[in-house]
N, C-alpha and C positions, 0 to 999 in steps of 0.2 A: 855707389852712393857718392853723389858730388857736393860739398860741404862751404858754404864761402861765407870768411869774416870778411863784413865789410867795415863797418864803424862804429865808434863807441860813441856815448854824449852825456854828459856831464857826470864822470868818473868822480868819487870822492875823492876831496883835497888830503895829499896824506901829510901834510906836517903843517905852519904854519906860514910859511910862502904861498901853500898853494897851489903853486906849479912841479912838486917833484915828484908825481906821477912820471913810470916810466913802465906804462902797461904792457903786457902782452896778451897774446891769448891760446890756454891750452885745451887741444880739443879731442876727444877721449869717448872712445866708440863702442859701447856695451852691448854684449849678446845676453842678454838673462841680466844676473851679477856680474857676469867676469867681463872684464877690460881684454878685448883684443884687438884696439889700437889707438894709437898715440901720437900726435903731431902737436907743435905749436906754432905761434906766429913769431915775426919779428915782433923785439920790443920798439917802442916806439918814446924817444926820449921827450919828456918834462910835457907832457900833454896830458887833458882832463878829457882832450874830444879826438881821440885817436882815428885815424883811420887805416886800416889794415890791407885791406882788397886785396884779402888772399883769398887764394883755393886750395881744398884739400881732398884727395878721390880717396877712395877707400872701395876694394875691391868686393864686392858681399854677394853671394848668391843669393839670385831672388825671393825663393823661398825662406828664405832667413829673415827677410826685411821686415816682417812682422815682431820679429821680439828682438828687433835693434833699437837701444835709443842713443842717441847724441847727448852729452856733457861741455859746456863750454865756460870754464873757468877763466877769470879775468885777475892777472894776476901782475901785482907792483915788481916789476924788478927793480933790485936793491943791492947793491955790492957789499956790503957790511954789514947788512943784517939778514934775515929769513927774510927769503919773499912772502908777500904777506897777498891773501887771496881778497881782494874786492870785492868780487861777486860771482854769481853761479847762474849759469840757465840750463835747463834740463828738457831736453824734448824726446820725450816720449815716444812708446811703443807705435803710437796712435800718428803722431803728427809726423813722422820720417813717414808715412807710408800712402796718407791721403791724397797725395796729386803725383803719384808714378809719370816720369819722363817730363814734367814741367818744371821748373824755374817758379819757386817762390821766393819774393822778396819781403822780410816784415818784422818791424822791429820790436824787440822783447825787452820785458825789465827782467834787470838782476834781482835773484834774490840775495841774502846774505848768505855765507858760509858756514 
């Protein structure tokens, strides 16, 4: 399973500047309930419209791909306090598995945390 953050656009402003978003993104690979794996991005300093263009493989036997979903949490790095989560997207049992061996590209809203 080949996983790629590309971009973010218009992150909420987290203090009164405006600019002191300092996102990343972690991305977190579920079999059923249980988490069996775990990657994140670089943070990306004082940006709302981050852009990441990473890739992330994750090794899964095909059989399995049906009750995998993908988690991708968008998360404020902060030196001094809790990072604090942005936002969440959750793709489903259904959507990791509808275009086997293609490349889709398509961008999703966050929900809240």
């Amino acid at each position: 399973l080949s996983v790629v953050v590309l971009k973010a656009r218009h992150l909420p402003k987290m203090d009164i500047t405006g600019l002191s978003a300092n996102p990343y993104v972690k991305v977190n690979v579920f079999y059923g309930r249980k988490r069996i794996a775990k990657k994140k991005t670089h943070v990306k300093k004082c940006t709302l419209n981050p852009v990441f263009n990473e890739s992330f493989i994750y090794d899964i036997p095909p059989e399995l791909l049906p009750e995998i979903s993908v988690e991708f949490l968008v998360v404020d790095f902060d030196r001094t306090t809790k990072n604090e989560v942005l936002g969440r997207l959750l793709l489903g049992l259904h959507s990791v598995c509808e275009n086997p061996r293609r490349q889709i590209s398509k961008w999703h809203n966050l929900s809240e945390y």
